[in-house]
N, C-alpha and C positions, 0 to 999 in steps of 0.2 A: 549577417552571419552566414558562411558559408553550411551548404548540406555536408554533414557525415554520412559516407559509406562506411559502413562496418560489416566486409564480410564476415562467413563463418569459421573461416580458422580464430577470429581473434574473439567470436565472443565468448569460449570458454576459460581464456583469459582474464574477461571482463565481469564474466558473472562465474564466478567460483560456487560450487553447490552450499557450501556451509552459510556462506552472505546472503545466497539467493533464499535458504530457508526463512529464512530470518524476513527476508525484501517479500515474498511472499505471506506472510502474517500478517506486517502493514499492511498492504494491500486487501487483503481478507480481512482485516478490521474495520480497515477504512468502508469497505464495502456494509458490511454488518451495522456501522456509526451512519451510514445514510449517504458519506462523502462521495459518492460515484455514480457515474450515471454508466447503466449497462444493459442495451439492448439484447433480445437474444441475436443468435451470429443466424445470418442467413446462408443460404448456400444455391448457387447455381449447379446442377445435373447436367452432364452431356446424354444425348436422348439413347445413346446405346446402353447409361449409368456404370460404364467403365471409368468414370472420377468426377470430382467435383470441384470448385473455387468456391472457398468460402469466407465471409465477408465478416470482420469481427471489430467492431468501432468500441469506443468504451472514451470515458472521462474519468479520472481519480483527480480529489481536489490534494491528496495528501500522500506522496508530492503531485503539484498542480501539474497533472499530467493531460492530452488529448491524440490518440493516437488510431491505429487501426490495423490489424493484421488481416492480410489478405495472403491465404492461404491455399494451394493445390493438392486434393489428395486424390490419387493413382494408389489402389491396390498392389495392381498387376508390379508394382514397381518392389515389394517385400521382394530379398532376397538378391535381388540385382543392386546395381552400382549407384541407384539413386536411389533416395529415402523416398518413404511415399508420400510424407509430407514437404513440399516445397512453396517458399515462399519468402517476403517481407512484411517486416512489420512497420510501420511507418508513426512518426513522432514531431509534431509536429508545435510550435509555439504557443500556448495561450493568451499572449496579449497580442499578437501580430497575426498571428496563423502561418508563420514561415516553417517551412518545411525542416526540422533540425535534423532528424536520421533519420535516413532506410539502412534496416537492419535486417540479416538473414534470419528467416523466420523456421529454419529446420532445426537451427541449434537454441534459439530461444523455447522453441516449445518441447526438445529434448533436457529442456535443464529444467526450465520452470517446474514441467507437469511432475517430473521426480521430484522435485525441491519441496510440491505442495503435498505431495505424499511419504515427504522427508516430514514436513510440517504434522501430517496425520497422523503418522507413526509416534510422531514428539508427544501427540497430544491424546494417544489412543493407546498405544501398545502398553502390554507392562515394561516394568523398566527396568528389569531381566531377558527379556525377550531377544535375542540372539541367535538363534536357529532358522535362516532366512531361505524360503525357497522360491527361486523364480520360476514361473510359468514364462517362455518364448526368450529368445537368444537374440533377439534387435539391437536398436538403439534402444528404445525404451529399456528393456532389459538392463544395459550396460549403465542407464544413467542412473536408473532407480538401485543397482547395487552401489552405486556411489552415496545416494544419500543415506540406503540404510545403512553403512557403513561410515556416514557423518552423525547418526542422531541415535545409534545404536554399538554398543560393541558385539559385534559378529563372534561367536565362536565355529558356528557351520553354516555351509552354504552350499546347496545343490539347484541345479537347473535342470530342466527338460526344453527342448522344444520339440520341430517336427519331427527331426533324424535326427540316433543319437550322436550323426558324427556333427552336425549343427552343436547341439550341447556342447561336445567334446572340445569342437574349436572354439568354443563362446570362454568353456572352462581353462583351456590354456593361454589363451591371450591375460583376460583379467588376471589367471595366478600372475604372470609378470609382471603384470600393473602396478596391483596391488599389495603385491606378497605374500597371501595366503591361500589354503591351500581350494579351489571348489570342485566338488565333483560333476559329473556328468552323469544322469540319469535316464532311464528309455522312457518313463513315462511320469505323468503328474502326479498319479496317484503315490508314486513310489517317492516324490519329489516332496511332497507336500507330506508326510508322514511323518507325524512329529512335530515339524514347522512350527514354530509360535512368529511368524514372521511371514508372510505372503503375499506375493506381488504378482498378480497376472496380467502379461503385457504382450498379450497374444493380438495376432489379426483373428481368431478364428469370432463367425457368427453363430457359433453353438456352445453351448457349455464344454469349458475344460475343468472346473472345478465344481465339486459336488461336496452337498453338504456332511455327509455322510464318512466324507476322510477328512474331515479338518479337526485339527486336536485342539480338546477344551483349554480358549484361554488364548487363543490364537488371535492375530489382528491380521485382515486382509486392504492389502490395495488394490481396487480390481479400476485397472486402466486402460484398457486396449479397445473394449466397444463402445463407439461413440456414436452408435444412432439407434434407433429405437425401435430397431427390429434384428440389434446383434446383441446377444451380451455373453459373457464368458461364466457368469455362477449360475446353476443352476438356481431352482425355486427354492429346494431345500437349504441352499448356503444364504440368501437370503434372511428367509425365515426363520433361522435359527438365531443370526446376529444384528446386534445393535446397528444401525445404519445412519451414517452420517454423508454429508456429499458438501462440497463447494458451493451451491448455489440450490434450491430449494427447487426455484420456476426453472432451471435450467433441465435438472434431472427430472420433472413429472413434463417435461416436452421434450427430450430427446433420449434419455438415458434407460434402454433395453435391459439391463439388469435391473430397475427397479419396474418399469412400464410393464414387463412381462409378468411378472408374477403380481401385479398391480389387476393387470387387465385375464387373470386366473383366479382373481381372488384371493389368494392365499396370504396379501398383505392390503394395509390399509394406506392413503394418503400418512397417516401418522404413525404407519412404521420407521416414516424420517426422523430420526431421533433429533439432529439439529444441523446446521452447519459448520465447517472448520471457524469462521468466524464468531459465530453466537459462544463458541466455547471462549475463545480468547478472550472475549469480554465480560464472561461469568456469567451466561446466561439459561447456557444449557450445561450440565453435566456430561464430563467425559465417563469413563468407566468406572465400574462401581466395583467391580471386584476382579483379585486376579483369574477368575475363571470364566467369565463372558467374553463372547464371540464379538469383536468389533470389527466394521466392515466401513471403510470408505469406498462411496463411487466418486472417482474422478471422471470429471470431462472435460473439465477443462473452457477457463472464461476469459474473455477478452481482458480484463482487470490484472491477470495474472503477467499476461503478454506485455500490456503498457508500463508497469510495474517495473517488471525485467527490461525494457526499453531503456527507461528512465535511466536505470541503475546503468545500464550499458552505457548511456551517453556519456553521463556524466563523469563517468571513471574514464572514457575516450577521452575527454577533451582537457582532463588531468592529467595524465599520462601522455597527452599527444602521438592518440592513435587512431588510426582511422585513414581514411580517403577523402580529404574536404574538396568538395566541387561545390561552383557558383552555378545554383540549380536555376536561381531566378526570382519571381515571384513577386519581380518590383514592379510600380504601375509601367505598364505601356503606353509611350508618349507617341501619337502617330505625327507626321509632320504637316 
């Protein structure tokens, strides 16, 4: 069978946010039921620490997936013409090991990582909750109003980032997307007031959210720091809400919103209430009332990546899309 390329113009095509929710639960259950094997992701530094490659292998038995994303992040790249995450994710045979797809790995992990916090929101927020504020004007940004607006009906929607002409351009593009109406804000504080909805999907390595402006009854997705010397909520937003995360070992070895006020005391190991998966299978309790503070950290895990692979391929090779090249991979006969 030939190798699938699937650039990134075609995987938003292929993985639609409303399916990917969905594709992300199995995955996240499968995980939770034992079916996956999942290292944590390693990562190569360059010695100046202006970026990284990071190394993300995983196994899901259901679908019988084995694949790997390997991934680039550059900073310095926010704001310019390249994401700062670049990469493939690669998928590859379980009974052969033949190579089936390299897939662009900037738009897999702009859908997924929204999809799983489309999933959060499904399984956290109240289900009134409609008054969405984003923190940072990115990709992330633009993906995660996508799924709150797949798993939520919006009735407002304000954003902030760095400048408010950044907001303002973030707010005008999506009104024609979408067709409603968002504003543009100067600051978080101003953003997030009132909010029963909130999504921060900032670069920054200091708090942008403080616990002290979020309104009782609020659910957060705090997505944007992913090492464990950045995070975006302060001690207080922590500590005040329920806290859930994707993976348990993931988030008590890299994830700076909970490591930091972990390593201040101010929270225990079991202020992890559970994860997206434990809930799906009845194991932990989602929210107990409409006035508690629920808090997802995303960081995002190799499972999620292979997951949205899967679902990419296979809707490629139904549709006949793609790039099929003869990669190889058959014995070498020498003469």
């Amino acid at each position: 069978m030939d190798t699938l390329i699937i650039p990134q113009s075609l995987v938003p095509e292929l993985l639609p946010m409303a399916e990917c929710v969905d594709v992300m639960a199995e995955a996240l259950l499968a995980l939770e039921n034992g079916d996956a094997v999942l290292p944590l992701r390693s990562m190569v530094w360059m010695p100046d620490q202006s970026g990284l490659l990071g190394l993300m292998p995983a196994y899901l038995g259901a679908p019988k997936s084995l694949g790997l994303k390997v991934i680039s992040y550059l900073p310095g790249n926010h704001g310019g013409d390249r994401d700062s995450h670049q990469g493939a994710v690669l998928l590859f045979d379980t009974a052969t090991g033949a190579l089936l797809a390299m897939i662009d790995a900037s738009a897999i992990t702009a859908i997924r990582t929204a999809a799983v916090s489309g999933l959060a929101t499904q399984l956290l927020a109240r289900e009134d909750a409609g008054d969405l504020a984003l923190l940072g004007s990115g990709v992330q940004a633009s993906t995660h109003l996508e799924a709150m607006r797949a798993v939520r009906k919006l009735r407002r929607v304000r954003v902030c980032s760095q400048s408010l002409s950044k907001a303002q351009a973030f707010a005008r593009h999506h009104e024609n997307t979408f067709g409603f109406p968002i504003e543009a804000v100067a600051t978080a504080k101003e953003a997030v007031h009132g909010a029963d909805l909130i999504c921060t999907t900032t670069p920054s390595r200091e708090p942008v959210l403080f616990g002290d402006w979020i309104a009782e009854g609020a659910h957060i997705n705090a997505v944007g720091a992913c090492f464990a010397s950045a995070r975006e909520l302060d001690t207080a937003a922590v500590v005040r809400s329920r806290l859930y995360v994707d993976r348990r070992e993931s988030a008590l070895a890299e994830a700076g919103d909970v490591l930091i006020p972990l390593a201040e005391g101010a929270i225990g190991d079991d202020h992890i209430v559970g994860e997206l998966g434990e809930i799906l299978a009845g194991r932990v309790p989602a929210r107990r009332s409409p006035r508690e503070l629920t808090l997802f950290k995303s960081l995002g895990i190799a499972i999620e990546d292979l997951a949205a692979a899967h679902h990419i391929h296979a809707r490629a090779r139904a549709l006949g899309k793609g790039i099929a090249v003869d990669f190889g991979g058959r014995r070498i006969a020498y003469d």
